[in-house]
N, C-alpha and C positions, 0 to 999 in steps of 0.2 A: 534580914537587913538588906535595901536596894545599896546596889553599888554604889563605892562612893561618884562623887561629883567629880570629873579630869576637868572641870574650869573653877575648884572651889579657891585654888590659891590665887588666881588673879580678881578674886570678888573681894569687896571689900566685905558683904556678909555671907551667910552659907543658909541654904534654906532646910530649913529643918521638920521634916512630914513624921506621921503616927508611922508604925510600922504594920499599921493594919492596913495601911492605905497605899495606892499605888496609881502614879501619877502616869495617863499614858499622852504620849504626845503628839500632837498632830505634826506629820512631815514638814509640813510649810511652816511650824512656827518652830520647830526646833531649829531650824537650817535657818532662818531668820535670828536667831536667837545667836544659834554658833557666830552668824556672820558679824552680829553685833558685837560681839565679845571679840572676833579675832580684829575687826577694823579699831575699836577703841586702843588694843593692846600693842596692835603694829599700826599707828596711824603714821607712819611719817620711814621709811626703810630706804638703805640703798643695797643694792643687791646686783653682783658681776657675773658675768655668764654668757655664752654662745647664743645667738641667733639661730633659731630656728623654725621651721615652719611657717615662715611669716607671708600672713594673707592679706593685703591692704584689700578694703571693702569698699564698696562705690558710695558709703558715706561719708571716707575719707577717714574712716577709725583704723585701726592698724593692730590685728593679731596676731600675735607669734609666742612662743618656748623659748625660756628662757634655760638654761638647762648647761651642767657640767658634767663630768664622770660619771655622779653617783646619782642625779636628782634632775629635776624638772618640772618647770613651774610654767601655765600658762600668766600669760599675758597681755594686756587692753591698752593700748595709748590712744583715747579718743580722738578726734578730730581738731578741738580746741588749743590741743595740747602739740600734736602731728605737728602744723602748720609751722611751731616758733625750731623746728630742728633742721641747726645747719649742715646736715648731712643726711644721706638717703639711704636707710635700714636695710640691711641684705640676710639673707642667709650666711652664716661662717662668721659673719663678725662677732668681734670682742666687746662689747657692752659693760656699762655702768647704770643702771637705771636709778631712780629713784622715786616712791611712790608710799600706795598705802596696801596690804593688803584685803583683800575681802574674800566672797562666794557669791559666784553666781548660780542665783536658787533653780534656775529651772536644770540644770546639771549636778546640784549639791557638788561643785567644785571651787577649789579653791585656787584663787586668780588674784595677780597682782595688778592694780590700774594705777600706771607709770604717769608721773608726773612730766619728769626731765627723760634725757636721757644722752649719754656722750660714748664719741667710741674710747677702747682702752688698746693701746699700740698698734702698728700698722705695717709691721712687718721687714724685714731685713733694708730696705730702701731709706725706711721710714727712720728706724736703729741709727744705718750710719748717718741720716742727717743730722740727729738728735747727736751723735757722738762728734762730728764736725762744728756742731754748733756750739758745744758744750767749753772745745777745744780753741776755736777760733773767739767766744768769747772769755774766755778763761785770757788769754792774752791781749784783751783790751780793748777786741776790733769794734765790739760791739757797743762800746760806749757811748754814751750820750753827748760827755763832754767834749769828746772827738769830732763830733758831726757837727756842719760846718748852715747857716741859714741860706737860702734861696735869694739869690739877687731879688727884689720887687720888680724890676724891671728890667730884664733880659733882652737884648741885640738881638744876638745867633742863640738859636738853640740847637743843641747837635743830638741826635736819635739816632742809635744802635739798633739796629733790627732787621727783619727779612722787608725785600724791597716787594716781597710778591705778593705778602700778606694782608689782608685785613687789615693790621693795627696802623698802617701808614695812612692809609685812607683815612680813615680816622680819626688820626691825630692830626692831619693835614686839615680837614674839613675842621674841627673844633677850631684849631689855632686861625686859619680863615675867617672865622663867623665872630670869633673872640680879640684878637688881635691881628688884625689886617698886617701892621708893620711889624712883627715879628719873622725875623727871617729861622728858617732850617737846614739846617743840613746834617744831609741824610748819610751814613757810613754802613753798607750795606754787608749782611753776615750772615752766617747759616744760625739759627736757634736749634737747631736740635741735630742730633750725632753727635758721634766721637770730636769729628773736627773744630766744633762749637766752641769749646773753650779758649781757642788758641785764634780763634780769629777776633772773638770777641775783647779779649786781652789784648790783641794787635789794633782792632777800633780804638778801646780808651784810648793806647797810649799817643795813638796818631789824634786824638781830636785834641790830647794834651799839649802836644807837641806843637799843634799848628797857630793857638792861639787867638784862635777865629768864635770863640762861642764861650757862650758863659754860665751855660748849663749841657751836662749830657743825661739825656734821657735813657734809658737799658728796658725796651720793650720788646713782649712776646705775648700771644693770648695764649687762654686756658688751655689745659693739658693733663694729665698724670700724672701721677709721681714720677712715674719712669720718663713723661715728655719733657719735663721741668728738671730732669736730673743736669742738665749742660746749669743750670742757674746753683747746683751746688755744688759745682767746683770749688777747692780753695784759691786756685791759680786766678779765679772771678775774684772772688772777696778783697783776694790780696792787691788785685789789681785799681779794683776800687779806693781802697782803701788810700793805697797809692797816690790815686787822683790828685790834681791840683784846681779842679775842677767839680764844685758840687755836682754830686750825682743822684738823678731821680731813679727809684728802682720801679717800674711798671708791670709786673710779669704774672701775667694770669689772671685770675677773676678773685674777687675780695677776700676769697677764702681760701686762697693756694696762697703758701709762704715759700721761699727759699734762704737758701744762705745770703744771695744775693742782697736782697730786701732787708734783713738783717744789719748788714754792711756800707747800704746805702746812705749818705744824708739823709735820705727822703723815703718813705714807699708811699707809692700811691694803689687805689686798689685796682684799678683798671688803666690800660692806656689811656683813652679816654679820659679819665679822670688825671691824669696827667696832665695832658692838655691843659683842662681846664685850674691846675694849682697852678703851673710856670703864666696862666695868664691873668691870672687874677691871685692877688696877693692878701685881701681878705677871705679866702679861703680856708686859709689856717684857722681864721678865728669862729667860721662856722662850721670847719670839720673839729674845731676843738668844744664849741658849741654841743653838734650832734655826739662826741663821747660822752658830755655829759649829760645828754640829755638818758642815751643807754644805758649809762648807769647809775642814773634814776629809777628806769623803767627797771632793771634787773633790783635794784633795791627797794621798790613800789612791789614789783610780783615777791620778791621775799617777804617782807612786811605782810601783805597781803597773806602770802601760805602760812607764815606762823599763824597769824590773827585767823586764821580760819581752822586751824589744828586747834588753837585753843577754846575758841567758839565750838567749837567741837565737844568738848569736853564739859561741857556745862548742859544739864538738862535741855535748858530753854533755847539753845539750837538745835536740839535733835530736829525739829520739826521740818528746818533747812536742810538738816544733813539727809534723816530720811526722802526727803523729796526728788533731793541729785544724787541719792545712789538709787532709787525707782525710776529716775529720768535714763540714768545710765545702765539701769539693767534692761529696760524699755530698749534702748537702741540697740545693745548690746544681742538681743532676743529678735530685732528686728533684721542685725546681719544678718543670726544665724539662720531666719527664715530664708533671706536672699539667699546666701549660697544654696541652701537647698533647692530653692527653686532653679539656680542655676544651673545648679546638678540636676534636677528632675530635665528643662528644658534642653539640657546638653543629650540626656539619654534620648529622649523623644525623639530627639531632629536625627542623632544616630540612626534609630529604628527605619524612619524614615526615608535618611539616605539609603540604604539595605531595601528597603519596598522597591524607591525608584531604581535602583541599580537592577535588582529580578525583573522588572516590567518594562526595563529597555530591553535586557538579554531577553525577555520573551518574544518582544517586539522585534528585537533581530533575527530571531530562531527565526519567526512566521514573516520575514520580509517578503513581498511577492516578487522583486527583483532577484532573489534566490531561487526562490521557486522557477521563474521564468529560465531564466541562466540553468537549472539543474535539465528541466525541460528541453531547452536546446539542445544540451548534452547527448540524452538520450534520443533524440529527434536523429540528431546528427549519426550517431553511433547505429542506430537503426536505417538509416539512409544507406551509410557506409556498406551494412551487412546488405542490404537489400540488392545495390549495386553488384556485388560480390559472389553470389548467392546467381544473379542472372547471369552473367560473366561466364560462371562455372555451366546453368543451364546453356548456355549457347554455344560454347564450346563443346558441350556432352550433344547438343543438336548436332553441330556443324559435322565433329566425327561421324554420328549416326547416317548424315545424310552421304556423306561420303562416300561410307561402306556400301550403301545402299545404291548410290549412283553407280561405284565402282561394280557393285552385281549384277544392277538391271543394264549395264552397259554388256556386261561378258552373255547376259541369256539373249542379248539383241540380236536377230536376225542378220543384220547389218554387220555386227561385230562379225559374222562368219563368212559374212561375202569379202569382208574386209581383208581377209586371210586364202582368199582365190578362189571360192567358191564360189558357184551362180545358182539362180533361180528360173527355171524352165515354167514359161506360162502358157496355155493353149490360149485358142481363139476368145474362148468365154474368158480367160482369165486366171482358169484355174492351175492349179500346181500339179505338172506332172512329176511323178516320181517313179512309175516305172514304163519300159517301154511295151507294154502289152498295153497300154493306153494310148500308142500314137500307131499310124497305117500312113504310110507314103503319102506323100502331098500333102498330111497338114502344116498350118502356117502357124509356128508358133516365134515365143518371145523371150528372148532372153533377157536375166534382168541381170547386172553386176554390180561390183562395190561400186561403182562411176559410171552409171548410163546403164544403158540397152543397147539391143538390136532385134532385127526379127530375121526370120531363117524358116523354110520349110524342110520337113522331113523327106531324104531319099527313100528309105528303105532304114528296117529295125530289124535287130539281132536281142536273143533272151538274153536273159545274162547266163554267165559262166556258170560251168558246175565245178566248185572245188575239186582238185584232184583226191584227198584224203577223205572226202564225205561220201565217194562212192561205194568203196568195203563198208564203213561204218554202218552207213542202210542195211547193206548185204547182213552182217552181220545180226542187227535189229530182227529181220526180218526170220533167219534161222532161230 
């Protein structure tokens, strides 16, 4: 027997084969098939869960993990859909979605493509606004009945705000182009810090007090929660509240609230847009115009998504439904191609930068301005020794010559006349050395360390016999 069917309880019949028989299935039409059955069965889900992974694609689709504790669901919010969300998807947020399930075939996974989508709390800031809000209108501040209409036509208007900011400009220029004879005055205050509150309270009470103006405006531009916190004060609210004076609350961009705005007669959604309500008094009836036209449009797209849930469900739209989930797995196959290309392109250029970074450091290695510099080096170094080197020979000359002079000076002739000796020379010239070579009346020539002279011979004597050489002979001889 084949196993049973795990989709035969949401069928309205069960197909029934031989048991000789066995049906095999092709991938693509089983995964079609599943997908068919899970989108009929969950057409229409809301589902809470953490942000994760979220890739916004450059056709403006948006994918991320939806995911809690235990579980984790991919997820598609096309582009059509992107566009109407008043807040900007992040990783860590708290979400609401709501959608259909399906499978995208070429992953055989299962993915949910989000219709709506809202966030779900916003954290301790966000807590106690929610619990001052709850508190302040729990006793009445926030009533309707309470809040007081807008003169039509306003003298002085008086503005609460930073003197250095943006919104004054702004509002100046509007109220100029709009109503030339509208006078303002300006009550100048810190918006944000600690000290904010207490100056801000100290404005009201002074533009109450003075009597001069017949609206007070409480402007600031956009910010955080945390920059917007001075707007939820109670010691504001209460202050307002107080007023004797309608008061406009201006503070931030259309989609930042405070206590403030709450408490005020008035919000408007931008300074700006202030401006333009205290000058023009058919305003109301076309900002009351545009809510209703919004929630039109919000009950035109509801109308719309049932009527197409249930178009749905009849044979004879499949052929529309098949079409817009092949258009959307189409695109959906078309990111996943992008990113991939993105990642092949990212790794390429990588490899790339890594070539060119080796083929500069190579190009450094073999700089010839190195090579020349290294060359000098050793040029220099070689100069040095060569100097050095001759230094020692000329020194090792200079001594040798030295010794040498200091020798050939003591074997000099000269050097011995120099010490009182003379040189006895005959007529020719020659050196006599004993007197058995001179006889009376030669003319000979003395030579000395300093000059000459000449001198002839008297008469010559042998020389001497040693006293102690004449035994010695003796002796020899016996």
């Amino acid at each position: 027997m084949p196993p049973p069917n795990p989709f035969a309880p949401q069928l309205d019949f069960v197909f029934e084969e031989p048991a000789s028989t066995r049906r095999i299935w092709p991938v693509r039409e089983l995964v079609a098939q599943v997908r068919e059955l899970i989108e009929r069965k969950y057409a229409d889900v809301w589902v809470e869960g953490e942000i994760s992974n979220l890739r916004p694609a450059p056709s403006g689709h948006l994918y991320f993990t939806l995911k809690d504790a235990e579980a984790q669901l991919p997820v598609v919010l096309f582009r059509r859909q992107a566009v109407l969300l008043r807040f900007r998807p992040e990783d860590g947020l708290h979400v609401l979605v709501r959608g259909r399930v399906s499978v995208y075939e070429q992953r055989g996974q299962m993915q949910l493509v989000a219709e709506t989508m809202e966030p779900v709390g916003a954290g301790s800031l966000q807590l106690a606004f929610e619990q001052l809000k709850e508190k302040l209108k729990t006793e009445g501040l926030f009533d309707a009945g309470r809040k007081r209409p807008l003169p039509a036509f306003p003298r002085t208007v008086g503005i609460v705000t930073s003197p250095t900011g943006a919104v004054i400009r702004d509002f100046l220029n509007i109220v100029a182009r709009r109503h030339s004879g509208l006078n303002v005055l300006l009550f100048p205050v810190s918006v944000q810090g600690d000290q904010a509150p207490a100056e801000i309270e100290l404005a009201l009470a002074h533009l109450n007090q003075s009597g001069l103006v017949d609206i007070i405006v409480l402007a600031r531009g956009g910010g955080s929660l945390e920059d917007l916190a001075a707007f939820n004060s109670e010691r504001i609210a209460r202050a307002i509240v107080a007023s004797g004076v309608p008061v406009v609350s201006a503070i931030g961009h259309e989609t930042d609230f405070t206590i403030a705005d709450f408490a005020a007669d008035l919000r408007a959604p931008t300074p700006s847009a202030a401006a333009e309500l205290i000058t023009e008094a058919q305003h109301r009836i076309a900002d009351h115009l545009a809510n209703q036209s919004r929630r039109l449009e919000r009950a035109t797209n509801y109308q719309f998504l049932q009527a197409r849930q249930r178009l749905a469900q009849f044979p004879v739209s499949r052929a529309e439904s098949r079409m817009s989930a092949l258009l959307h797995r189409s695109a959906q196959r078309l990111d996943d191609l992008a990113f991939r290309l993105e990642s092949a392109l990212t790794a390429q250029l990588h490899q790339q930068k890594v070539q060119v970074a080796d083929l500069t450091a190579a190009v450094l290695h073999h700089n010839p301005r190195q090579s020349i510099a290294r060359t000098r080096e050793r040029l220099q170094a070689c100069r040095t020794s060569l100097v050095r080197s001759f230094e020692r020979t000329l020194q090792r000359s200079t001594v040798r010559v030295g010794a040498l002079d200091a020798r050939l000076h003591s074997l000099s002739p000269l050097a011995v006349l120099e010490r009182g000796y003379a040189l006895v020379l005959d007529a020719n010239g020659g050196l006599i050395r004993s007197a058995a070579q001179l006889a009376p009346g030669d003319l000979l020539t003395t030579r000395l360390a300093q000059g000459s002279f000449a001198s002839r011979v008297e008469s010559t004597a042998p020389p001497p016999t040693a006293p102690d050489q004449a035994p010695l002979r003796k002796k020899r001889r016996n």
